[in-house]
VOLOMAR-809738 format. One line per 10 residues: number of its first residue (from 1); for each residue x, y, z of C-alpha. Coordinates in nm, 4 decimals, always signed. Layout:
N
NUM	X Y Z ~ ...
This chain:
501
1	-0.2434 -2.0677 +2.2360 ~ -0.3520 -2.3978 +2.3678 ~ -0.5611 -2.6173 +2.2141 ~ -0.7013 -2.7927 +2.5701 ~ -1.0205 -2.6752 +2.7018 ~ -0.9902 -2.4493 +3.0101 ~ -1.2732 -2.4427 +3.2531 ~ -1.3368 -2.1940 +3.5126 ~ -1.1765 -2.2713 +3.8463 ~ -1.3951 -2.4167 +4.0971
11	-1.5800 -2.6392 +3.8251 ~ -1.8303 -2.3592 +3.7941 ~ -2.0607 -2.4631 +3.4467 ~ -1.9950 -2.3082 +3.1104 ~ -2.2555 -2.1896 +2.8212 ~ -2.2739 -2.3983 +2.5678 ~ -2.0657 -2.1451 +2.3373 ~ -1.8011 -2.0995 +2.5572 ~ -1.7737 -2.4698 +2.4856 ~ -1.8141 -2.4349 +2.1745
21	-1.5012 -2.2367 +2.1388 ~ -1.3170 -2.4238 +2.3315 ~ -1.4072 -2.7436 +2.1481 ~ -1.1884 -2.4835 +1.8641 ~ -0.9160 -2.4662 +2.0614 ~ -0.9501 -2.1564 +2.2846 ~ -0.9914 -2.1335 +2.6309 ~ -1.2539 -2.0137 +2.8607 ~ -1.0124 -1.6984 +2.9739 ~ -1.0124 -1.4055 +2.7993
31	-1.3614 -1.3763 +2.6841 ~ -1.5543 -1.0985 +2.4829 ~ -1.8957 -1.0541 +2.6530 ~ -2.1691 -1.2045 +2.4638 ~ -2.3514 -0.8967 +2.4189 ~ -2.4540 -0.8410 +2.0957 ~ -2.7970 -0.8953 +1.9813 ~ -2.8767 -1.0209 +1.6165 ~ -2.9835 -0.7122 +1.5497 ~ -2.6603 -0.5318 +1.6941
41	-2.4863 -0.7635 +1.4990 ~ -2.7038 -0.6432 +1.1880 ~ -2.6030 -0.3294 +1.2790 ~ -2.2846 -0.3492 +1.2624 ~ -2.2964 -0.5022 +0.9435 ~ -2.4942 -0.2472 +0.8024 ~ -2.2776 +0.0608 +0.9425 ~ -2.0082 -0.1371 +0.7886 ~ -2.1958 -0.1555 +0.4783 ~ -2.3383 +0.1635 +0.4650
51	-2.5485 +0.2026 +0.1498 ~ -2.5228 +0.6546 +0.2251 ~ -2.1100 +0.6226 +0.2155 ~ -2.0465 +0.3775 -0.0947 ~ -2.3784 +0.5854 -0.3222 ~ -2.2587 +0.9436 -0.2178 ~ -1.8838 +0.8590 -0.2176 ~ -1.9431 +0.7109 -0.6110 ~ -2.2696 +0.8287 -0.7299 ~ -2.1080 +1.1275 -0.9429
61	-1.8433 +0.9005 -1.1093 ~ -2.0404 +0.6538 -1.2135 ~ -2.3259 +0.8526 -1.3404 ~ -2.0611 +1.0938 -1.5808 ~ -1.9669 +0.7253 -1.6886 ~ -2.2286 +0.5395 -1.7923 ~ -2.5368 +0.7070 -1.7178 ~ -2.8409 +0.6285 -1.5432 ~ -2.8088 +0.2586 -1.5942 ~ -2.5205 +0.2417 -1.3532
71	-2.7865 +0.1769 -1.1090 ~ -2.8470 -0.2231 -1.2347 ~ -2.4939 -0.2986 -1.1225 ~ -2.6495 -0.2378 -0.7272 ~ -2.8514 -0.5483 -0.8339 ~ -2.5953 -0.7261 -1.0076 ~ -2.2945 -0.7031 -0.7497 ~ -2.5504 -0.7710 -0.5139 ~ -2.6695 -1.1014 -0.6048 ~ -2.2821 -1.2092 -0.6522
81	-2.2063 -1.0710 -0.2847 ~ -2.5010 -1.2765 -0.1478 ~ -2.3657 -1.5486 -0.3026 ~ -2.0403 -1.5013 -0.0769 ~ -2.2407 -1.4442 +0.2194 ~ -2.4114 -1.7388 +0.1917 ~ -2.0502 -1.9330 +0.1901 ~ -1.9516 -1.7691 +0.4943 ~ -2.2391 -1.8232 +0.6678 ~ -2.1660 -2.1889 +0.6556
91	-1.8262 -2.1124 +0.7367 ~ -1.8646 -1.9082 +1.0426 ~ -2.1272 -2.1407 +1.1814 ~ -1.8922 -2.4394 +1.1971 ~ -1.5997 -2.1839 +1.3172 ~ -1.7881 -1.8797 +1.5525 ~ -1.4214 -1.7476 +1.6120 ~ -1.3588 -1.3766 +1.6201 ~ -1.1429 -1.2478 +1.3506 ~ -1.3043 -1.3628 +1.0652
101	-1.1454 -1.4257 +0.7229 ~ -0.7916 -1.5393 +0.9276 ~ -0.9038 -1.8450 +1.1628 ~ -1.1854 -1.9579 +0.8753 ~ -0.9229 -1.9802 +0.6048 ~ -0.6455 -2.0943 +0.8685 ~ -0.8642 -2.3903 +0.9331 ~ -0.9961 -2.4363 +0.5922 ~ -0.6549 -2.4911 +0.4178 ~ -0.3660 -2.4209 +0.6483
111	-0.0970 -2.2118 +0.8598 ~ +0.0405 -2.0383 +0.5268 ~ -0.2983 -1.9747 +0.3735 ~ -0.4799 -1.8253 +0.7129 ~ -0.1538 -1.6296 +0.7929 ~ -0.1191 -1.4273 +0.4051 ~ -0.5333 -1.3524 +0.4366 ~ -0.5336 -1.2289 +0.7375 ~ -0.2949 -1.0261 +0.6194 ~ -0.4126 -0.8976 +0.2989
121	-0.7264 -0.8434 +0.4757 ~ -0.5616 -0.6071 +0.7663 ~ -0.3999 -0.4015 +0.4929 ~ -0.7254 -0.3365 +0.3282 ~ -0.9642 -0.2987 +0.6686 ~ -0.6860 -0.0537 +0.7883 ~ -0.6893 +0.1734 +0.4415 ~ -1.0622 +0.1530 +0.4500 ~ -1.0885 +0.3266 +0.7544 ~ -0.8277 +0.5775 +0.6279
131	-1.0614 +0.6375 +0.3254 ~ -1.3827 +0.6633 +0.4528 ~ -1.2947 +0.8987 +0.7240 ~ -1.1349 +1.1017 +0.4750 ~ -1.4581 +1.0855 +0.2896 ~ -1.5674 +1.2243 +0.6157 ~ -1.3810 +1.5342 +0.6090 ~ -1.5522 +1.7018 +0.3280 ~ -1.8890 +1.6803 +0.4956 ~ -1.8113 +1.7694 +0.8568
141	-1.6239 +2.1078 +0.7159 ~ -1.8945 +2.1927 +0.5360 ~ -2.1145 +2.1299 +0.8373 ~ -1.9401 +2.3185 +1.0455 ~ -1.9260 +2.6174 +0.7802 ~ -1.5572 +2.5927 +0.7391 ~ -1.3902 +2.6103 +0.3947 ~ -1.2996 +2.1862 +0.2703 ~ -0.8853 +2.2571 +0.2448 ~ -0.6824 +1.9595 +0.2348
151	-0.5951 +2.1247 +0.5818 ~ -0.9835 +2.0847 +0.6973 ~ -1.0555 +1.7769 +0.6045 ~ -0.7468 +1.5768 +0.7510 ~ -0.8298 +1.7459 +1.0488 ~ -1.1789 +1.6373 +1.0093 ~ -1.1106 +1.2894 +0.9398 ~ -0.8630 +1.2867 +1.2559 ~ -1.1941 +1.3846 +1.4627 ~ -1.3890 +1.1339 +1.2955
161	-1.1007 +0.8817 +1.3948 ~ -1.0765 +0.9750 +1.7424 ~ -1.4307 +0.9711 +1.7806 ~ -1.4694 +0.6196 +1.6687 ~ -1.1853 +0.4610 +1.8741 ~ -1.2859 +0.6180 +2.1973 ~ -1.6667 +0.4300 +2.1333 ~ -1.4800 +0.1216 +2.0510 ~ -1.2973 +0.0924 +2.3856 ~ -1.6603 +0.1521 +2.5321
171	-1.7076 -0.2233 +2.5078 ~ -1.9319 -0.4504 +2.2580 ~ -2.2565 -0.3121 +2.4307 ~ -2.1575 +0.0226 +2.3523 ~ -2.0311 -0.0747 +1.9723 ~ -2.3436 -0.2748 +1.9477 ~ -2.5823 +0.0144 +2.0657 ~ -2.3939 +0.3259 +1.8757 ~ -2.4401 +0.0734 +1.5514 ~ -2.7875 +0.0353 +1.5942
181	-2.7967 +0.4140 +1.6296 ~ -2.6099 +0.4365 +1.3099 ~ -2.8349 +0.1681 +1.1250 ~ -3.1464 +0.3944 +1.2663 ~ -2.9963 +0.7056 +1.1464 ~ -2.8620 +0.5947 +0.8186 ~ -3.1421 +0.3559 +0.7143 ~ -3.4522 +0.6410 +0.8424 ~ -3.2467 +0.9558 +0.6631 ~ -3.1890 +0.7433 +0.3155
191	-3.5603 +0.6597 +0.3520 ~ -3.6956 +1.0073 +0.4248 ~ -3.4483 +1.1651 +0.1841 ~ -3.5461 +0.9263 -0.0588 ~ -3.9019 +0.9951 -0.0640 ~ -3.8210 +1.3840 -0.0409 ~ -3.6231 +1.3572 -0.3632 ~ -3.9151 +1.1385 -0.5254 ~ -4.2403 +1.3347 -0.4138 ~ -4.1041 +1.6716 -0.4577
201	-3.7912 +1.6866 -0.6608 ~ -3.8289 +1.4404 -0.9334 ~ -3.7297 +1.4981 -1.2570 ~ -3.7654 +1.1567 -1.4397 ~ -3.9733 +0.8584 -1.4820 ~ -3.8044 +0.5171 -1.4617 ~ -3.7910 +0.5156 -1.8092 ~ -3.4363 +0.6491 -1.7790 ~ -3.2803 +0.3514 -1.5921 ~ -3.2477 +0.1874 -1.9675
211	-3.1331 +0.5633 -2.1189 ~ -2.6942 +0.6134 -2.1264 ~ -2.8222 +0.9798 -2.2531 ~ -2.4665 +0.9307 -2.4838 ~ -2.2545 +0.7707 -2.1725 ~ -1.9647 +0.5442 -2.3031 ~ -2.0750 +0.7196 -2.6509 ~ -1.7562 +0.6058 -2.9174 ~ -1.6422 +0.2483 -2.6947 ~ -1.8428 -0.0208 -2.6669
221	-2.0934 +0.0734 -2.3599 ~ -2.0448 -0.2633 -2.1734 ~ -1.7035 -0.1289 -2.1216 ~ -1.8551 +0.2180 -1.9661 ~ -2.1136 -0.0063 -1.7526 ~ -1.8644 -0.2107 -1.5898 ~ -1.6234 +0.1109 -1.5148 ~ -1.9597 +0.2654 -1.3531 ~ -2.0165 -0.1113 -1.1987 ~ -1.7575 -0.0066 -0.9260
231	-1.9964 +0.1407 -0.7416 ~ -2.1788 -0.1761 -0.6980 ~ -1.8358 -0.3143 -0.6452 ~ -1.7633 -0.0976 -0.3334 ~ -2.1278 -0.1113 -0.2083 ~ -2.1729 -0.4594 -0.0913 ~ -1.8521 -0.5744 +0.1431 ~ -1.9505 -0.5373 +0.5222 ~ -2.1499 -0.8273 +0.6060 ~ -1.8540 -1.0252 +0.6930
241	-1.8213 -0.7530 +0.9867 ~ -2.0868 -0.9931 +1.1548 ~ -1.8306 -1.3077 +1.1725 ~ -1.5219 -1.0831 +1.3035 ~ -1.7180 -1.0555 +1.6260 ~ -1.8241 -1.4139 +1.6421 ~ -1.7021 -1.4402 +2.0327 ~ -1.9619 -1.1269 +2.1256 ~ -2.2742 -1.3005 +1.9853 ~ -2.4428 -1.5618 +2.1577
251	-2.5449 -1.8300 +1.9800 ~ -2.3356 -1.7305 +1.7158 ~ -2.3841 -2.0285 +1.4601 ~ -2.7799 -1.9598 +1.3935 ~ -2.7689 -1.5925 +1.4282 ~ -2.4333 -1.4811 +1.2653 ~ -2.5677 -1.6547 +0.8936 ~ -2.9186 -1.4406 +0.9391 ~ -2.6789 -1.1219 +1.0181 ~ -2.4696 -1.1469 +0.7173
261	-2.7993 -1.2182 +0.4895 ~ -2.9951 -0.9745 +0.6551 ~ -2.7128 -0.7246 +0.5603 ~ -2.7130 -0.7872 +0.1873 ~ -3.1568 -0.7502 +0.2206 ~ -3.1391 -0.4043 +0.3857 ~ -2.8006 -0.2851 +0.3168 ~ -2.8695 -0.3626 -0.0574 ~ -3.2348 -0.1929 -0.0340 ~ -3.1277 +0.1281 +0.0724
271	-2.8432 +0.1435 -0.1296 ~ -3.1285 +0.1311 -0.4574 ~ -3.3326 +0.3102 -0.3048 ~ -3.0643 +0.6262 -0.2386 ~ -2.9437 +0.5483 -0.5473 ~ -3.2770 +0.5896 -0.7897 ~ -3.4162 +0.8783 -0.5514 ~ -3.1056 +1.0779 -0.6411 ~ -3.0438 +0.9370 -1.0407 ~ -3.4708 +1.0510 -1.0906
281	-3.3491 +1.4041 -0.8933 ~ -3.1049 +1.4845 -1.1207 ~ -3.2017 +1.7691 -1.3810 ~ -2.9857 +1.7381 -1.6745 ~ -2.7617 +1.4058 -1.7034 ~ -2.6156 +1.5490 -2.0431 ~ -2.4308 +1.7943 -1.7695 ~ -2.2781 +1.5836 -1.5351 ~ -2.1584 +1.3194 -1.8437 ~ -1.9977 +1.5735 -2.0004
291	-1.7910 +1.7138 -1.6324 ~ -1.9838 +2.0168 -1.6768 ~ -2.1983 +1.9455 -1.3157 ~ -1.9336 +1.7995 -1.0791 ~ -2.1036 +1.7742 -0.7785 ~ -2.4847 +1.6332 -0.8592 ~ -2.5654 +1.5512 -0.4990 ~ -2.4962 +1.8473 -0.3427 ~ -2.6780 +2.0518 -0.6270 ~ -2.9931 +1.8416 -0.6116
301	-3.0042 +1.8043 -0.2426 ~ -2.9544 +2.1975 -0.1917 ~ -3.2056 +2.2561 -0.4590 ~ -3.4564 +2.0103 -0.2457 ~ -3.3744 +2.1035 +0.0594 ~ -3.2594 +2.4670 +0.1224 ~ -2.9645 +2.5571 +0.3304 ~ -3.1381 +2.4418 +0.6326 ~ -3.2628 +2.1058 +0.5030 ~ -2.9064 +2.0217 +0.3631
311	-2.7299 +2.1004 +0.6806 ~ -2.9585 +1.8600 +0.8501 ~ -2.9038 +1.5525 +0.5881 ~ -2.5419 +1.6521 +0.5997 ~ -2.5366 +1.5474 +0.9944 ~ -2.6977 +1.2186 +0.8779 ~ -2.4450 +1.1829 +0.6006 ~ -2.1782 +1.2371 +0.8765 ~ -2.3757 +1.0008 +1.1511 ~ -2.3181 +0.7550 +0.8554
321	-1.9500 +0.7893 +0.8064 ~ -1.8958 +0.7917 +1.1694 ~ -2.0790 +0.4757 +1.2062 ~ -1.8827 +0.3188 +0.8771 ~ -1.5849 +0.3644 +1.0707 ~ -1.6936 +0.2855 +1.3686 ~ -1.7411 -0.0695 +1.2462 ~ -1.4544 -0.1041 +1.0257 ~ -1.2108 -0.0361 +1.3656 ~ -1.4445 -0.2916 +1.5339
331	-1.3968 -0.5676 +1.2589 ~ -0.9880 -0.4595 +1.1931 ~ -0.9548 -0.4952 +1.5698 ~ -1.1237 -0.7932 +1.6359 ~ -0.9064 -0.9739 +1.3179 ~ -0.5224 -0.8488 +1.4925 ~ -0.6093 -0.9613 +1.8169 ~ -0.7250 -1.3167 +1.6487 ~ -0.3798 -1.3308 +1.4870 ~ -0.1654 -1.1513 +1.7382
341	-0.2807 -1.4164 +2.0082 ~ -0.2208 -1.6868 +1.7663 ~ +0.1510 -1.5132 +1.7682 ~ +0.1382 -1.4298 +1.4117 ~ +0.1909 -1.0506 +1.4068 ~ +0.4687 -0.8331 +1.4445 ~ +0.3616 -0.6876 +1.8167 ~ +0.1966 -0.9888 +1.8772 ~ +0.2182 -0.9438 +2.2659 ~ +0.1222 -0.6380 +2.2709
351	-0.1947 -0.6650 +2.0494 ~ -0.2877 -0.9886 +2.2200 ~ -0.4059 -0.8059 +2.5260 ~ -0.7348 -0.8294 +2.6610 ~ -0.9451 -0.5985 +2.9237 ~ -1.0801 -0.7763 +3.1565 ~ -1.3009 -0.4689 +3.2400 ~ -1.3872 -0.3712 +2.8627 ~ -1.3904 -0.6768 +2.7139 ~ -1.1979 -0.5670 +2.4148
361	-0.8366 -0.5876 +2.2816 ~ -0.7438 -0.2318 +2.3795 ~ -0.4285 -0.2315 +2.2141 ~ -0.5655 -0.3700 +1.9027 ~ -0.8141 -0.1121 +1.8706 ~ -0.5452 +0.1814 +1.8750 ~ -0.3428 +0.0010 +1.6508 ~ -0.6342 +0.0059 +1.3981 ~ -0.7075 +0.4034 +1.4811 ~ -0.3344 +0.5073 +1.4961
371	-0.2074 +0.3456 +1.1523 ~ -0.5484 +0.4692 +0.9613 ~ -0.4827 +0.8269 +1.1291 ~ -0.0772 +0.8292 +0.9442 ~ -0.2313 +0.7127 +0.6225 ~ -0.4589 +1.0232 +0.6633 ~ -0.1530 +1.2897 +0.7437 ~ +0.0299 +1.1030 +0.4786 ~ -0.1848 +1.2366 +0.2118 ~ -0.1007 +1.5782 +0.3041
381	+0.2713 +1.4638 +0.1725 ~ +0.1891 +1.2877 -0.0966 ~ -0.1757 +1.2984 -0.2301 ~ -0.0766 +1.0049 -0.4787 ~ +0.0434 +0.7534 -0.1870 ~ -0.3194 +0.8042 -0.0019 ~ -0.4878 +0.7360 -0.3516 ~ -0.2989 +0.4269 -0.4092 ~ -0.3456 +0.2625 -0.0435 ~ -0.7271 +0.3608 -0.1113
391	-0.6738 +0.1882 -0.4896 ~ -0.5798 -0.1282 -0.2927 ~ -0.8417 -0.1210 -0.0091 ~ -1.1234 -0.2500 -0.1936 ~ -0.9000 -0.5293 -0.4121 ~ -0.7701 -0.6306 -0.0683 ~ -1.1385 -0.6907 +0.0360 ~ -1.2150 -0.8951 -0.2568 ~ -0.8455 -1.0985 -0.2465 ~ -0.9604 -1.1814 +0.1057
401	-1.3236 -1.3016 +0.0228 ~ -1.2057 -1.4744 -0.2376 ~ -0.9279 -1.6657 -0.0547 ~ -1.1850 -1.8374 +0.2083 ~ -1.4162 -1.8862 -0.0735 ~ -1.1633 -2.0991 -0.2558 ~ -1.0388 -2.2282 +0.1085 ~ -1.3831 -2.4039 +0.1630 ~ -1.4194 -2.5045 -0.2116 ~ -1.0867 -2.6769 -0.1433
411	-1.2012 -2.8168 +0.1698 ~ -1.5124 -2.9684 +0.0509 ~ -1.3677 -3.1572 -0.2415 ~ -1.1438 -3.3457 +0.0207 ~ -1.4212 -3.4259 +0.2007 ~ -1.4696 -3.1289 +0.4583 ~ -1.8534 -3.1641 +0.5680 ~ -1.9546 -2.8692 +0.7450 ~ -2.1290 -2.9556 +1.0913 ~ -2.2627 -2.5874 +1.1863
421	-2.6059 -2.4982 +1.2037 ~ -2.6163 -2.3465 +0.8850 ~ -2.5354 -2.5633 +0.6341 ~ -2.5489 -2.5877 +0.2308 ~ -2.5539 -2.9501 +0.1893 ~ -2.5306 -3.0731 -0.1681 ~ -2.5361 -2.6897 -0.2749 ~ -2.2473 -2.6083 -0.1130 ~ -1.9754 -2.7040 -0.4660 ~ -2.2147 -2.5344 -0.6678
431	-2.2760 -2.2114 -0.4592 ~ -1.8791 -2.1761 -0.3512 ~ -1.8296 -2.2259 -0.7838 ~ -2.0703 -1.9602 -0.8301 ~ -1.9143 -1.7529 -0.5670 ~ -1.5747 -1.7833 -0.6657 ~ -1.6765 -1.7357 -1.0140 ~ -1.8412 -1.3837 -0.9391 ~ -1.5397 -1.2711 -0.7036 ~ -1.2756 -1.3159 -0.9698
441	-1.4617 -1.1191 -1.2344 ~ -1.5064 -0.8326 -0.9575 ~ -1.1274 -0.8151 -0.9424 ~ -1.0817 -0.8670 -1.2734 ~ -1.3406 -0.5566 -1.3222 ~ -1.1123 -0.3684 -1.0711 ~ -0.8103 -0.4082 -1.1865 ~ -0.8935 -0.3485 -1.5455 ~ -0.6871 -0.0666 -1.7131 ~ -0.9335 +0.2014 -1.8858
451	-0.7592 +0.5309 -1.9167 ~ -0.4630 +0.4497 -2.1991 ~ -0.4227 +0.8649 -2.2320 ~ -0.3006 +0.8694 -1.8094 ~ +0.0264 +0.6352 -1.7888 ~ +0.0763 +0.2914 -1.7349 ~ +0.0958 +0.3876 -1.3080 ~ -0.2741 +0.5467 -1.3206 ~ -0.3859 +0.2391 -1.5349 ~ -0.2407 +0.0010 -1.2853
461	-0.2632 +0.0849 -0.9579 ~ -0.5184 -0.1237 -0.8141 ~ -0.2939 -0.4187 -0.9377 ~ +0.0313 -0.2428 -0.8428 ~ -0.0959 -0.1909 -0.4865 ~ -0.2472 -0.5491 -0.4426 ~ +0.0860 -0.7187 -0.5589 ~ +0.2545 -0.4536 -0.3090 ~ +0.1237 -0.5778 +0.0105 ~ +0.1177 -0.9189 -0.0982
471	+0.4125 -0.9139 -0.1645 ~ +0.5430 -0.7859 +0.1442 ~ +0.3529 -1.0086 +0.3152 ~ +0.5235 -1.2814 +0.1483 ~ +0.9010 -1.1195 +0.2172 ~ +0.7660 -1.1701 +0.5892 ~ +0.6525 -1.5174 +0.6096 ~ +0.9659 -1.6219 +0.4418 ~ +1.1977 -1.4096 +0.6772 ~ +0.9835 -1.4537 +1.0136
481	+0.8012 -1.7313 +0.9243 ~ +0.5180 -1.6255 +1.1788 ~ +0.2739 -1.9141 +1.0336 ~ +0.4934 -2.1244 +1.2375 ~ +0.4148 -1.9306 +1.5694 ~ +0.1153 -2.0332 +1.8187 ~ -0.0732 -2.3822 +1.8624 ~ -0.3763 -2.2822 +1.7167 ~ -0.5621 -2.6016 +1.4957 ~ -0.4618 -2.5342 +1.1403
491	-0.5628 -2.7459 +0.8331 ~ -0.8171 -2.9435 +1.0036 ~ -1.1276 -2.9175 +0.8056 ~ -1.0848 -3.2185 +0.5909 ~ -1.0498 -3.5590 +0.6938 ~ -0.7469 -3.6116 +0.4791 ~ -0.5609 -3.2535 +0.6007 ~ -0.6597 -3.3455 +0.9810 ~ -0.5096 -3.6379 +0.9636 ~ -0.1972 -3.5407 +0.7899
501	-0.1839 -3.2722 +1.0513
């Protein structure tokens, strides 16, 4: 793509981030509409997020593993994510370019860098999707009153799929407006369930937050806490969904920082607030420690419900899972079209198109329903292959934080000095240490082996699968070299690198 401004023919004026892009290196054609509010982008965020998908998708684990004081790693992995956000915010305000993790870290350190994060971070959007409609499944069979067969739920999470792409090629006013729906939905049922589950179906006083109740009885419990710490873990990525559609906001280097924040605040509220409503519901942890109670959340919300009551939070379970994906196709969309009109992908042409009556890549946005819908009918062939693309998807988040983390550390000790409206000034070392510092002990946390008795494979497949897709990533960019494709400004943030370049 070329880096020389384009203006509209006939001289006709230009916003001032239209110009802003362009000053980037990206012309004036092809635009996204600037439609999103601050609070769409929120939204999106938030769907993206979703506090009901990560608790209900984990809560049972985690409980049988270390007790009721899994719920202090919501606050820990919190404070560690905000940490991130706070780095990207400064990122995205000095580069508002859709796409995300791929142009920040492209400009940050280089072609090389920008081209193996974007693609790390593809892999994992892409399997995300896969898994949470999958997670889907489950709940919309049981909605529906059929029986939850493998069969069901693929067909369940196909729907779920479908649904999701045909909003997306709606437009960004309809992705914006369907994700405030979803934050609405998600955020007003976790309240009102929450306060359900408190006023009439508590079992507990608070007292048992510092109570294991024998979790992680005959190890040392740190280990058990840190096992049950995924759930924080897989809670708090989303709010970089508000920088992938940097082109759609207007004014995107004030508002886009707020977003992400504003993310962590209420995405990380109602994610404790879910989370201790259902951990003071529970009747007897010594049951669902020991396996014997499986299935906690359906048993307590059945028990404080009724069969008509659960039906109804099971829709707003589903409206959150919708909306989850919903804004995981939007983000995975938005990050192939940045690198496939850069030239970088395999398809590139293809997934570079734009619609100029949609205002969104269309082909970009099947790509990232068709390839999550395979890994879906995959499992039906191999259960084991589904598990380990899901083992990866959350790594590959992480691996991709982490690179544009250490991208902009790099960049500021050769002198990058960020010029966006948000900016960390003398904090920024300090804050991208801390940052960096959190992210590798999440991974480290991840990828930690803790079941000896299961195999080397089971004890290793979140590492297995990360060092998979990188690399084939790497087999790529030495056979294709695609890093080499495009004119896009690469390696520019510091003095020293711009010049060089």
């Amino acid at each position: 793509m070329s880096a020389e401004m384009t203006r509209p023919a006939g001289g006709q004026g230009v916003d001032e981030d239209a110009e802003h892009l362009a000053s980037l290196g990206y012309s004036y054609e092809k635009q996204f509409k600037r439609e999103m509010t601050f609070w769409g982008n929120v939204s999106l965020g938030f769907t993206y997020l979703s506090p009901v998908v990560g608790i209900y998708s984990l809560f049972a684990a985690s409980l049988g593993i270390a007790g009721p004081p899994m719920f202090w790693s919501l606050v820990i992995v919190g404070l560690g994510q905000l940490l991130v956000a706070t780095v990207f915010g400064e990122i995205v305000s000095n580069y508002p370019v859709a796409g995300g993790v791929y142009p920040w870290s492209r400009r940050l350190w280089g072609r090389k860098w920008g081209w193996m994060n974007g693609w790390i971070y593809l892999c994992a959007l892409l399997a995300t999707i896969a898994s949470v409609s999958y997670g889907a499944g489950p709940f919309l069979s049981l909605l529906l009153g059929l029986e939850s067969t493998v069969d069901s739920v693929i067909i369940s999470a196909l729907v779920v799929i479908a649904l999701a792409t045909i909003l997306n090629l709606g437009g960004t006013k309809v992705l914006s407006k369907v994700a405030m729906l979803g934050l609405l939905a998600e955020l007003g049922g976790a309240i009102a369930v929450g306060i359900w589950l408190l006023t009439t179906a508590r079992e507990h006083d608070l007292s048992v937050l510092f109570q294991s109740f024998g979790a992680g009885e005959g190890s040392n419990y740190f280990i058990a806490f840190a096992a049950a710490g995924l759930i924080g873990i897989y809670q708090y990525y989303g709010f970089e969904a508000c920088g992938d559609v940097a082109e759609e906001v207007p004014n995107p280097g004030v508002r886009i920082p707020k977003a992400m924040r504003m993310t962590i605040y209420i995405g990380g509220f109602a994610a404790m607030f879910v989370c201790l409503s259902l951990i003071l519901a529970v009747p007897d942890f010594g049951a669902v420690i020991s396996g014997a109670d499986t299935d906690p959340i359906g048993n307590v919300l059945l028990s404080a419900f009724g069969p008509v009551g659960f039906k109804v939070v099971l829709g707003i379970v589903l409206i959150s899972f919708v909306s989850c994906a919903l804004s995981l196709q939007a983000a995975s969309s938005r990050l192939a079209y940045s690198m496939a009109r850069d030239g970088i992908l395999p398809g590139s042409k293809l997934l570079s198109k734009f619609s100029e009556t949609r205002h969104v890549p269309p082909y970009a946005l099947l790509l990232a329903g068709l390839v999550p819908a395979i890994i879906v009918v995959g499992s039906k062939v191999s259960e084991d292959a589904l598990v380990t693309i899901i083992s990866f998807a959350a790594m590959g988040m992480y691996m991709g934080f982490q690179m544009v983390v250490l991208a902009s550390l790099r960049a500021k000790l050769k002198g990058w000095k960020a010029k966006g409206a948000f900016r960390l000034g003398a904090w920024g070392i300090p804050v991208n240490i801390a940052a960096l510092t959190w992210g590798v002990i999440g991974m480290v946390n991840m990828a930690w082996p803790r079941t000896p008795e299961a195999g080397w494979f089971v004890n290793y497949l979140v590492l297995i699968s990360a060092v998979g897709v990188v690399v084939v990533g790497l087999i790529y960019m030495v056979w294709k070299k695609p890093y080499l494709k495009g004119d896009a400004p690469a390696g520019d943030a510091a003095p020293a690198a711009a010049l060089s370049a």
